[in-house]
N, C-alpha and C positions, 0 to 999 in steps of 0.2 A: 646503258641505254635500254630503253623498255620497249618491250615489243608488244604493248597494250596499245590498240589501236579504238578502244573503249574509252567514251566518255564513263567517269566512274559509276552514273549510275547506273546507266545502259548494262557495264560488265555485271552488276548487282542483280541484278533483274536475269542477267544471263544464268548467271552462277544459280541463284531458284531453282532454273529451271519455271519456268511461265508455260513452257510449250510444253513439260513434262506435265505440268498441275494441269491446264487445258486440258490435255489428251484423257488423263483420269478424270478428271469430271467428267467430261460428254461420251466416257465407257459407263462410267456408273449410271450415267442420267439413260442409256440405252437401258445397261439391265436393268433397271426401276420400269423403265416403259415397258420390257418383254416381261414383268413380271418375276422376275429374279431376284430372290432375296437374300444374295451374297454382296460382300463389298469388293473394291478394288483387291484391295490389300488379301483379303479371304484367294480371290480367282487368281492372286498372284502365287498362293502357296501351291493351290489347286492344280495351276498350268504347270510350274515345275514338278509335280508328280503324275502329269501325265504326260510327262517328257520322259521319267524316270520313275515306276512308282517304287517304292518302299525306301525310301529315305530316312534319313535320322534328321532330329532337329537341329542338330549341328549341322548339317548337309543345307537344311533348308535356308539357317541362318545365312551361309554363305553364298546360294542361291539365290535367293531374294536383296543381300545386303539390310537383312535386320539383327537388331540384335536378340538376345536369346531370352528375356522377357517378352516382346513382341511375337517372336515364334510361338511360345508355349500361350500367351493371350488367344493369338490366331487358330491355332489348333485346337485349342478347347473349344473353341465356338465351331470351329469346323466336325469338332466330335457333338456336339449336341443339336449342329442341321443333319447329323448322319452321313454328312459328306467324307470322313476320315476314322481311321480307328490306329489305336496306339499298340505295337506291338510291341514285348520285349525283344532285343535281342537275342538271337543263340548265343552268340561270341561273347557278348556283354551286359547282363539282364538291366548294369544301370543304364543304356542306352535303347529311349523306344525308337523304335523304327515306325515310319507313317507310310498308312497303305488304305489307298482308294476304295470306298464301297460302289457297289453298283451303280446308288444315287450320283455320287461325282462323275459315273464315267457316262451317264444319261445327259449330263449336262454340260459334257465337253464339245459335242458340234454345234448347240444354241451358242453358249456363250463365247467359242470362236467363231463362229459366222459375224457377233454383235463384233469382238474388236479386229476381226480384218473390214468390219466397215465404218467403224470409229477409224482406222489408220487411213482409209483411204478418204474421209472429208478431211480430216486432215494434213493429209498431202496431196488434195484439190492443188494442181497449178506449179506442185513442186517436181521438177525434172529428175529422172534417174542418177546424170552428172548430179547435180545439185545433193542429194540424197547420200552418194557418195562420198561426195568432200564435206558433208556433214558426218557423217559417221567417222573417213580419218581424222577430224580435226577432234572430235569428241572423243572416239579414243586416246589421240597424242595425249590430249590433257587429262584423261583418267591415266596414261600410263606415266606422264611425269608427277603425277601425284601421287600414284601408288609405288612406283618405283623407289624413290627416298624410305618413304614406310617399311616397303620388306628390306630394305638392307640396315633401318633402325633395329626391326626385331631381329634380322639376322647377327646384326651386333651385338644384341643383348642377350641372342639366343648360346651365343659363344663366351662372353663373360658370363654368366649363367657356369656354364659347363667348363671351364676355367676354374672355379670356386671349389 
């Protein structure tokens, strides 16, 4: 028995993400009006290193959920606004490490001011309760998704090392 309480297109539309595309558009249409000539995707490599700076792109990829084409895209453009610079590794010269210039750390309280006020028109009207049991619920189903994942690779991690 299904615990789909979704008509199927409604769950389709869910599964997008509609209110994830939303929210990145009307952040980007902010930076474009403050004058900001970074994209989502750019301030989202951005925010994660200024949570954490000197990251590896492997770090990053797993941080953002992209893959490792997309990082090394992101970061090249991020090294020619002068917002990021490539560093080798000590431990591993084939691993760069990414570390903030001055310019990105100028432009971390504009462009977090712009998305704590992109989150807050859109969560106009939405209660804290409510906000809550959106986030358990969205977790549950990132964790039943990912869950099956790691114990496929942890299976293959073992036949692997079995051989």
């Amino acid at each position: 028995m299904s615990n789909n309480q979704f008509k199927r297109g409604e769950l389709y539309s869910f599964i997008t993400g509609k209110a994830s595309t939303a929210i990145a558009r009307r952040l980007q249409k902010n930076f474009k009006q403050a004058n900001l000539d970074i994209t989502i995707e750019q301030w989202s490599v951005l925010y994660h290193l200024w949570k954490q700076d000197g990251l590896s792109q492997q770090q990053l990829c797993e941080a953002t959920f992209r893959d490792k084409p997309s990082i090394t895209r992101l970061v090249d453009n991020l090294e020619k606004l002068q917002l990021v610079k490539r560093v080798a590794s000590k431990d591993d010269r084939r691993i760069n490490m990414i570390y903030l210039t001055k310019e990105a750390a100028q432009l971390q309280e504009q462009t977090m001011e712009l998305a704590n006020q992109t989150l807050n028109e859109a969560l106009e009207g939405v209660t804290n309760g409510q906000i809550e049991i959106a986030k358990e619920v969205l977790q549950k189903v990132y964790d039943n998704l990912s869950a099956p994942l790691a114990s496929i690779e942890n299976g293959e991690q073992q036949r692997q090392l079995k051989r």
